[in-house]
N, C-alpha and C positions, 0 to 999 in steps of 0.2 A: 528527714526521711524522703526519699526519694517516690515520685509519682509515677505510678504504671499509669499507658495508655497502651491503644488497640494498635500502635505500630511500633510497641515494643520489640526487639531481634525474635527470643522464642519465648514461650509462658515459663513461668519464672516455677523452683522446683515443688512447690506447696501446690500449683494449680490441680485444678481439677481436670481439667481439659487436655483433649491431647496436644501430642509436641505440633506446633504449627512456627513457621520461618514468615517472617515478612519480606513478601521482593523489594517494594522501594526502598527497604531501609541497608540496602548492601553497602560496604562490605559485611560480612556475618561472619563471626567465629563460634561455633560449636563443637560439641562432641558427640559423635555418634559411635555405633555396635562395630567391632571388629575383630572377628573369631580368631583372625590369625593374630592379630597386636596383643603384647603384653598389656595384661589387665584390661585385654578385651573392649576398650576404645582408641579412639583415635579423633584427634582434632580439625578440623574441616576451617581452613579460613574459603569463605564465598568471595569471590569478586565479580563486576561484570565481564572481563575480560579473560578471568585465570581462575584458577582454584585450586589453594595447597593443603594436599593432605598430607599432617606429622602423625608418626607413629613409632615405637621401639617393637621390633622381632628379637629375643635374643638377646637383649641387651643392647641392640644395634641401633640407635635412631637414627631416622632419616624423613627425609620432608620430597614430596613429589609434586611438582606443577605440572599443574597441564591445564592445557587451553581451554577454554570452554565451544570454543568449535570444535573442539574433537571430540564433543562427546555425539552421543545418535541423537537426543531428544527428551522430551520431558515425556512422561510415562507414568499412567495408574495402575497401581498394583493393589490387586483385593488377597485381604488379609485378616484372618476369623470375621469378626462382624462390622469390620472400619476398611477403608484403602487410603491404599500409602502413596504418595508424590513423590517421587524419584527421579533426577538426573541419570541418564542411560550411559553407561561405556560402553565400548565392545569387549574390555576386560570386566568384566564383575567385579572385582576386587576395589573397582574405582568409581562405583557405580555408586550416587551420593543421596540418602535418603533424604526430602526436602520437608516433608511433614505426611501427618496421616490425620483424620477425620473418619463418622461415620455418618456428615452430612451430605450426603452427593451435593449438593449444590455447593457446600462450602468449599469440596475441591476442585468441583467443575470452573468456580471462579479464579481459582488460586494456581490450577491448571494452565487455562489461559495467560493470566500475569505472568508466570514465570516461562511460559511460553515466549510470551511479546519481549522480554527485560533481556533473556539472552538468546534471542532470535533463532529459536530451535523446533524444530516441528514438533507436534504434539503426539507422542506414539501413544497406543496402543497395545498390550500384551496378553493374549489367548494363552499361551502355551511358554514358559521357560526355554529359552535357546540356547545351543551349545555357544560356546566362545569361539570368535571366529580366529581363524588362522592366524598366528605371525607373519603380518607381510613381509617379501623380504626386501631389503633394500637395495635401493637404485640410486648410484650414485654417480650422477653426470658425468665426474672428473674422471671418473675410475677410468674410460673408454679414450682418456685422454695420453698424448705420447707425452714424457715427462718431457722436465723445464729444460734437460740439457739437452735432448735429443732436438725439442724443437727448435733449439742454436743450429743445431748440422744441417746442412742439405741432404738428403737423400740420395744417395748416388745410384749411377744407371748403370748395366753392365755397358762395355766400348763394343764388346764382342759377344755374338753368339758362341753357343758351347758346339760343337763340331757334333752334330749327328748321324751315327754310321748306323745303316740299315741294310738288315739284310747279308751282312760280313760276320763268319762265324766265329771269329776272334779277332781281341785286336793283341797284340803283346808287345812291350818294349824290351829287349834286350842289351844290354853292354856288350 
């Protein structure tokens, strides 16, 4: 039989307590809520660096990485009589629940840690915010002349084009 301690990943499914993640013990694989994904979760591996969320739409599975600098920040969210630890996206859909409590200091602590582990500021949330825009992309090379053209030289005109001013026609005839 295996021995639970206090730096177990998350409390195991029997617990009493809510879901709480440990930071030092990453990587973490979990499952959390997701309204769009068939059978309404989806698996979270945690890294320091990355984070892949797998999930089936559809019948479709597919796995998304993303960085953990892309996300906005760690964030409390009050939620009936407990709040919830959340990693922020700017998409919601990526937005990765970290645990919840209705001890303020057990999250005010737990806040911090996962602050400090992936070096993220600690937000804040008043009000729900819209998703912000699809940026659009900029792509350096795009403004670039292609590969053959920058073989050629540039050519210059030898001659100006004849400018008649002032002459109310010009005509050539045979």
């Amino acid at each position: 039989m295996r021995r639970q301690t206090s730096t177990s990943g998350s409390n195991s499914a029997g617990s009493s307590r809510a879901e709480r993640l440990d930071p030092p013990s990453l990587p973490l694989s979990f499952h959390a809520q997701d309204s769009r994904a068939d059978g309404g979760m989806r698996q979270v591996e945690l890294h320091r660096e990355h984070v892949v969320l797998r999930r089936a739409v559809l019948g479709m599975r597919m796995a998304v990485n993303v960085r953990v600098s892309d996300f906005l920040g760690v964030a409390v969210r009050g939620i009936d009589d407990a709040q919830m630890l959340v990693l922020v996206h700017r998409d919601p859909a990526l937005t990765i629940p970290l645990g919840s409590s209705s001890d303020a200091d057990e999250i005010a602590a737990a806040w911090q840690m996962w602050s400090e582990i992936f070096q993220l500021p600690q937000l804040t949330e008043e009000a729900p915010r819209e998703p912000a825009a699809r940026r659009r992309r900029r792509n350096v090379i795009s403004r670039r002349r292609p590969k053959f053209l920058v073989r050629r030289r540039a050519g210059f005109p030898r001659d100006e084009a004849s400018v008649h001013r002032g002459e109310r026609e010009i005509i050539a005839r045979d």
